[in-house]
ROLONU-179166 format. One record per residue (C-alpha): residue number from 1; residue in three letters; chain; x, y, z. Coordinates in steps of 0.05 Angstrom, whole numbers. Layout:
<recs>
<rec num="NUM" residuo="Ala" cadena="A" east="X" north="Y" up="Z"/>
...
</recs>
This chain:
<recs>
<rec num="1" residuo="Unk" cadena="A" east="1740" north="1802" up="616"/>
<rec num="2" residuo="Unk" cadena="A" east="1788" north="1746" up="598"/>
<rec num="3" residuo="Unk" cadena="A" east="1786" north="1721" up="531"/>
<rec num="4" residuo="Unk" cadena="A" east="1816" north="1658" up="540"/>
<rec num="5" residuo="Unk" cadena="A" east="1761" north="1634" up="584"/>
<rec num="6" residuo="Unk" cadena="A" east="1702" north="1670" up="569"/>
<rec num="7" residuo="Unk" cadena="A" east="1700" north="1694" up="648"/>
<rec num="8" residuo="Unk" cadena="A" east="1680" north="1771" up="677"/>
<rec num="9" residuo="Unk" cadena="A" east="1715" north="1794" up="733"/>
<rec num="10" residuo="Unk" cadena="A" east="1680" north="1803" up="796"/>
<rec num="11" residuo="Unk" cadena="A" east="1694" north="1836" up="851"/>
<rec num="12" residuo="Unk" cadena="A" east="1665" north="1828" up="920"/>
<rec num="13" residuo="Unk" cadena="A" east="1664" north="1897" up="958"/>
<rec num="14" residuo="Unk" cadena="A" east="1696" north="1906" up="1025"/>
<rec num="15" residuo="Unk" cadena="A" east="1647" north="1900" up="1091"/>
<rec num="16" residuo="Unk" cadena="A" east="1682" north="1971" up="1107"/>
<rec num="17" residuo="Unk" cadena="A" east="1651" north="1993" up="1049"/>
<rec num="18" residuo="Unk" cadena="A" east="1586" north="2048" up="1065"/>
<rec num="19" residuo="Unk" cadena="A" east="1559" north="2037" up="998"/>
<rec num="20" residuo="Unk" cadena="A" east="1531" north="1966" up="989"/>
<rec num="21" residuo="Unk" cadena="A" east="1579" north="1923" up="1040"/>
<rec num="22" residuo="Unk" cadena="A" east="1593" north="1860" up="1017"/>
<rec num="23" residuo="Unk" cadena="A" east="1557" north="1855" up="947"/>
<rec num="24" residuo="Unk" cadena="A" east="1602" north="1849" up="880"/>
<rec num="25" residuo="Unk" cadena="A" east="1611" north="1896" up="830"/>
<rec num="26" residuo="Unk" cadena="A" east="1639" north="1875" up="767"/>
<rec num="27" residuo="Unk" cadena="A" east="1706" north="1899" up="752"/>
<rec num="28" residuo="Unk" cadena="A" east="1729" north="1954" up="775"/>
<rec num="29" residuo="Unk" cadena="A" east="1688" north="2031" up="795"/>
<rec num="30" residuo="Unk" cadena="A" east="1696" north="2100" up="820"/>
<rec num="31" residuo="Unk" cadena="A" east="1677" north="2160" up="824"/>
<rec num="32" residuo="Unk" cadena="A" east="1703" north="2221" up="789"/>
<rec num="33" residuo="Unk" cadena="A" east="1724" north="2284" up="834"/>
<rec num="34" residuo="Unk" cadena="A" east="1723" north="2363" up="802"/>
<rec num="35" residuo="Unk" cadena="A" east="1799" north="2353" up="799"/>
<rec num="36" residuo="Unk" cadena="A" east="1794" north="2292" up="754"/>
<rec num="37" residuo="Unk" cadena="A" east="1800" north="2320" up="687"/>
<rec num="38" residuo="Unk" cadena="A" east="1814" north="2256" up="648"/>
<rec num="39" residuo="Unk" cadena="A" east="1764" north="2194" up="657"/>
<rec num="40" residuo="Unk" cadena="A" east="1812" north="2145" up="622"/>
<rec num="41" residuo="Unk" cadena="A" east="1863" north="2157" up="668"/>
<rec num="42" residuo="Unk" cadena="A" east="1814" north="2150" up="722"/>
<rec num="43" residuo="Unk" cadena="A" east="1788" north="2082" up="704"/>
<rec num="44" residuo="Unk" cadena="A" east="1862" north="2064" up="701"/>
<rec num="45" residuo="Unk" cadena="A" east="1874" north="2096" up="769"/>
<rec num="46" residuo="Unk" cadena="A" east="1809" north="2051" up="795"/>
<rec num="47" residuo="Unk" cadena="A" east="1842" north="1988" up="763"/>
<rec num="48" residuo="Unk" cadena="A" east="1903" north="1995" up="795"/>
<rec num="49" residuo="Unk" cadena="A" east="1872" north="2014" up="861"/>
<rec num="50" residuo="Unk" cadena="A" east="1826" north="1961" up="869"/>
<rec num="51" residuo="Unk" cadena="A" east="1847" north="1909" up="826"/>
<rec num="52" residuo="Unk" cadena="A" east="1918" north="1919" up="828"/>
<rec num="53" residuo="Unk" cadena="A" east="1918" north="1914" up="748"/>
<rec num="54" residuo="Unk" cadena="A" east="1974" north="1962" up="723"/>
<rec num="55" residuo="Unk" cadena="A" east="1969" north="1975" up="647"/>
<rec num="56" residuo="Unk" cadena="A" east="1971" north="2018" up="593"/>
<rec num="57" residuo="Unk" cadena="A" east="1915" north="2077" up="570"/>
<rec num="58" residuo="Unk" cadena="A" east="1918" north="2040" up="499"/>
<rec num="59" residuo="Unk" cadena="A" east="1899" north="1978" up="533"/>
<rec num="60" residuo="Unk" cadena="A" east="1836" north="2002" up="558"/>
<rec num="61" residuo="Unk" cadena="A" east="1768" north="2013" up="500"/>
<rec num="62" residuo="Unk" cadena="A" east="1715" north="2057" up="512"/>
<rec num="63" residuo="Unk" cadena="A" east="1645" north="2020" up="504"/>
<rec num="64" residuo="Unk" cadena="A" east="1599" north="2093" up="529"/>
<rec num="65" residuo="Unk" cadena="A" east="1564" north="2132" up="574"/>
<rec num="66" residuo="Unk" cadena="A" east="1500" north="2126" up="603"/>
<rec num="67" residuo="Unk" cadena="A" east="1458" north="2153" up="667"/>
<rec num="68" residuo="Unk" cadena="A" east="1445" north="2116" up="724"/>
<rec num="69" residuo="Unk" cadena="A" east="1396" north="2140" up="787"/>
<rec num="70" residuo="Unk" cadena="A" east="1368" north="2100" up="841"/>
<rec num="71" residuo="Unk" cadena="A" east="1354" north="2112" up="911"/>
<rec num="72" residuo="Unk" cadena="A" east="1430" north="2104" up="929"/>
<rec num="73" residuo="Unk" cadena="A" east="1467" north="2142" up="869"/>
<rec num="74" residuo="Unk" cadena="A" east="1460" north="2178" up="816"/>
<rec num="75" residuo="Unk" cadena="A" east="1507" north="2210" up="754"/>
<rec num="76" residuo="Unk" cadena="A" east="1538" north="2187" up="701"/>
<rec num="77" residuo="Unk" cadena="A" east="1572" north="2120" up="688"/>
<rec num="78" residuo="Unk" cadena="A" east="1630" north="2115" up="636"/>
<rec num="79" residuo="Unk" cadena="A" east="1650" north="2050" up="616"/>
<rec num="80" residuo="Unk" cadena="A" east="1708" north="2018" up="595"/>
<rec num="81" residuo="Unk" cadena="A" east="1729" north="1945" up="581"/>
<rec num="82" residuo="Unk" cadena="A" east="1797" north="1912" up="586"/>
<rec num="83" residuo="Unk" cadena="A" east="1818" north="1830" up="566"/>
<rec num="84" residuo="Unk" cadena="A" east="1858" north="1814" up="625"/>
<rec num="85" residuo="Unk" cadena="A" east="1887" north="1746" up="647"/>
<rec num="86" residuo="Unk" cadena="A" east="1933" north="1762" up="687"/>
<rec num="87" residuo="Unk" cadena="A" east="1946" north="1773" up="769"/>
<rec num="88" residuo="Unk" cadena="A" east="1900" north="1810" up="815"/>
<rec num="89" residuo="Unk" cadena="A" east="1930" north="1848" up="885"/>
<rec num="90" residuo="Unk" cadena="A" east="1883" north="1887" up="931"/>
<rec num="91" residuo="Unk" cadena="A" east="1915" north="1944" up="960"/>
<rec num="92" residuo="Unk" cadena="A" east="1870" north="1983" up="986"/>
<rec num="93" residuo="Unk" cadena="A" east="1817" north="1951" up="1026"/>
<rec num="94" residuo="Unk" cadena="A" east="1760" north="1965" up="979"/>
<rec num="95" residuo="Unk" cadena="A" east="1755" north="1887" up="952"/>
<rec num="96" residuo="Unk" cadena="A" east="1757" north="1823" up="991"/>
<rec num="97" residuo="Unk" cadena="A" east="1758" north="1775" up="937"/>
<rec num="98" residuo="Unk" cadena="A" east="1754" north="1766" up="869"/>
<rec num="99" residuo="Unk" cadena="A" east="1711" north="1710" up="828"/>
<rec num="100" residuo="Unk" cadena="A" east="1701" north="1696" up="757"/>
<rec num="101" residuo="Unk" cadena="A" east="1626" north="1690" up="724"/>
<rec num="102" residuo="Unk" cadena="A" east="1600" north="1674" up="663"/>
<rec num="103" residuo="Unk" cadena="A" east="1549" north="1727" up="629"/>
<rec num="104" residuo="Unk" cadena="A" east="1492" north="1679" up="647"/>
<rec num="105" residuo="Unk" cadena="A" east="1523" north="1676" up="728"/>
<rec num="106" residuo="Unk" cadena="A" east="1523" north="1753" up="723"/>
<rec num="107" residuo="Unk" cadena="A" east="1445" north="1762" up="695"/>
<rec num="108" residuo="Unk" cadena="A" east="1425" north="1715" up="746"/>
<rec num="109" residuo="Unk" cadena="A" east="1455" north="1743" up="804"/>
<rec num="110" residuo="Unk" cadena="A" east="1437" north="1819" up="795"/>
<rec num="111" residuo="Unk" cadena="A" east="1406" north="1823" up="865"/>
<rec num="112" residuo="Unk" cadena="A" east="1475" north="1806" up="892"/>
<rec num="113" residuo="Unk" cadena="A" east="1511" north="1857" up="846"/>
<rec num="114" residuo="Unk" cadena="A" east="1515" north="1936" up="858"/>
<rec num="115" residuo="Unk" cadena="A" east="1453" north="1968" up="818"/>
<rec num="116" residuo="Unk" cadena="A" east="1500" north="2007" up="782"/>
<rec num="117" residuo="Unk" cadena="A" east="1552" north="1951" up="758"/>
<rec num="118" residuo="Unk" cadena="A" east="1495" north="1917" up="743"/>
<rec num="119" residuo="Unk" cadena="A" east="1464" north="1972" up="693"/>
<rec num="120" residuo="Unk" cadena="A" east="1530" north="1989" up="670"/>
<rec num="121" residuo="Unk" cadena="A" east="1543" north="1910" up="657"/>
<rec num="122" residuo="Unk" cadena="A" east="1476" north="1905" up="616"/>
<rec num="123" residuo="Unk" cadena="A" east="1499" north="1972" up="568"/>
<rec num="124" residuo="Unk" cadena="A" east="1565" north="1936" up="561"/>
<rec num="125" residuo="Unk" cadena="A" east="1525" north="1879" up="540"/>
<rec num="126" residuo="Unk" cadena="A" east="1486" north="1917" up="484"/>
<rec num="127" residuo="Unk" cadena="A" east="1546" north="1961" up="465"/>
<rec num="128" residuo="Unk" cadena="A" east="1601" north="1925" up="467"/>
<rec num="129" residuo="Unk" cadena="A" east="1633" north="1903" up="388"/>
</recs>
């Protein structure tokens, strides 16, 4: 999110990608592996990764931690927020582009948006203080 203009960042996904090619996500997301013992430092790991944003664990708030099934995924979602305004670099061939989207943009494009971003964007939306 960046403050200064009231914009979300939105990623579109790579067409390499085998999980919904091509639709956006919002932010940055990952999954968690058994040898992942600290899900702070993996949200910062996914940042960097796909978004190229380096900063600090202090930078990034916790909003919660919800469930999330549908007919592609299922587990747990924990999200995090971060004001950002600065650079984006893809390294690793996850994202094509990045866009920026009003709230309003977002809730009116869910059909275009990963099921998962999108439920994890509407608990940010009633969580986040």
């Amino acid at each position: 999110f960046n403050p200064e203009t009231n914009l979300y960042t939105i990623a579109k996904r790579s067409m390499k990608k085998e999980y919904f090619p091509g639709f956006y996500e919002i932010g940055a997301g990952g999954c968690v592996t058994s040898n992942d013992t600290d899900i702070l430092k993996c949200s910062q790991r996914e940042l960097k990764e796909e978004l190229g944003i380096d900063t600090s664990l202090e930078n990034i708030k916790f909003v919660g931690k919800m469930f999330h099934s549908d007919s592609f995924s299922r587990g747990f979602c924990y999200i995090y927020s971060i004001e950002y305004s600065g650079n984006y670099k893809f390294c690793d061939g996850e994202v094509d582009e990045v866009n920026f989207w009003t709230k309003e943009k977002i809730l009116d494009n869910g059909k275009n948006i990963t099921p998962d971003s999108f439920k994890c964007f509407e608990y940010y939306l009633k969580n986040n203080n």
